[in-house]
N, C-alpha and C positions, 0 to 999 in steps of 0.2 A: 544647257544640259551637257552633262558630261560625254555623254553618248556620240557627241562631234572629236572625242579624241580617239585616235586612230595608234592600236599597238600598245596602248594603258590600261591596266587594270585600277580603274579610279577607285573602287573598293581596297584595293590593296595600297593604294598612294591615299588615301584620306584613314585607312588606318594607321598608317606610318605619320601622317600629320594629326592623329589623336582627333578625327573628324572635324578639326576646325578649316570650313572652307575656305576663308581668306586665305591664312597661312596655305594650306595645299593649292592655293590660284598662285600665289608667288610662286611659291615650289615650281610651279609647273613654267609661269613666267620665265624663273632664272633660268630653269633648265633648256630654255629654248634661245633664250638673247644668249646665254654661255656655251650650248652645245651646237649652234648654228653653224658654226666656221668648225665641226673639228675632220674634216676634210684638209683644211689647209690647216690646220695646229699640227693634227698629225703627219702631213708630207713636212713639213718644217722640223718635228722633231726627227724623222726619221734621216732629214740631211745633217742634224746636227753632230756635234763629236762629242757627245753624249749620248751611248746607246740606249741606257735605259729610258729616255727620255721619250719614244717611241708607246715601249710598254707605259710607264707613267702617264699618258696622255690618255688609253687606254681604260688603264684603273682608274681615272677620274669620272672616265664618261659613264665606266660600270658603277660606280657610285652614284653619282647621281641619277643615272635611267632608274637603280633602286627606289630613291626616295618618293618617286614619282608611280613607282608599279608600271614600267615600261621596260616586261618583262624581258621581247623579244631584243631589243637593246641591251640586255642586262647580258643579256646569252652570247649573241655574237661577240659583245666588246670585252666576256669574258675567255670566251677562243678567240682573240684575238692578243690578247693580253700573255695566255698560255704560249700561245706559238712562238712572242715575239722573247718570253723570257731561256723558250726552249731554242732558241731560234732555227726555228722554219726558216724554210727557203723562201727567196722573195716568190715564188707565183703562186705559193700555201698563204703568204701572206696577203697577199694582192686577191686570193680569191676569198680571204677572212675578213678583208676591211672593205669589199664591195657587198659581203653581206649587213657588214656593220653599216655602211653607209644606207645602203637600202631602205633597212630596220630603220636608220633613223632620221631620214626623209620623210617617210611616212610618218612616223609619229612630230615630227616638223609640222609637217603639212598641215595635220589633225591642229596642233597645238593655234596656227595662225588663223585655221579656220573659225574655232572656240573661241579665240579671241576676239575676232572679227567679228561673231554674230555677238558677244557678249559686251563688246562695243556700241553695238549700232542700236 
């Protein structure tokens, strides 16, 4: 049951995948093997000599939390994204990507859970 994911609006991610459940289980799959690590994507892009790269890392995550309806994701990574293009100061920033992180642990969490019991 959907009801093990944590920070989803599964009604708003299975309308964006046209109710078809497989596809929206991928969805939510990719979203989680690819948005696992972006802890360390984004400290990596923020060392890089690329600054937008920072922001970009950002707007990816806000796209995909979309696809999925993992609303609270979709918010912070989008103040986070604002800050970096306006650039904020690093401890505006440091306190926008501990929200972003947060937001999306928890819906991590949910994700591994769902799968775990939909495994077993």
């Amino acid at each position: 049951s959907y009801a093990a994911l944590t920070g989803i609006d599964s009604q708003k991610g299975l309308e964006i995948a046209m109710h078809d459940h497989e596809f929206y289980q991928r969805l939510l799959l990719v979203f989680r093997d690819s948005q696992r690590n972006f802890a360390k994507v984004f400290d990596d892009a923020q060392q890089s000599d690329a600054p937008q790269d920072a922001a970009h890392s950002a707007h990816t995550l806000k796209g995909v939390a979309a696809n999925i309806g993992a609303s609270g994701v979709v918010q912070a990574a989008r103040n986070l994204e604002e800050l970096l293009e306006n650039g904020g100061a690093n401890e505006e920033v440091e306190a926008v990507l501990h929200q972003v992180l947060t937001e999306l642990s928890s819906v991590i969490a949910g994700l591994d859970h769902f799968f775990a019991m939909k495994d077993s």
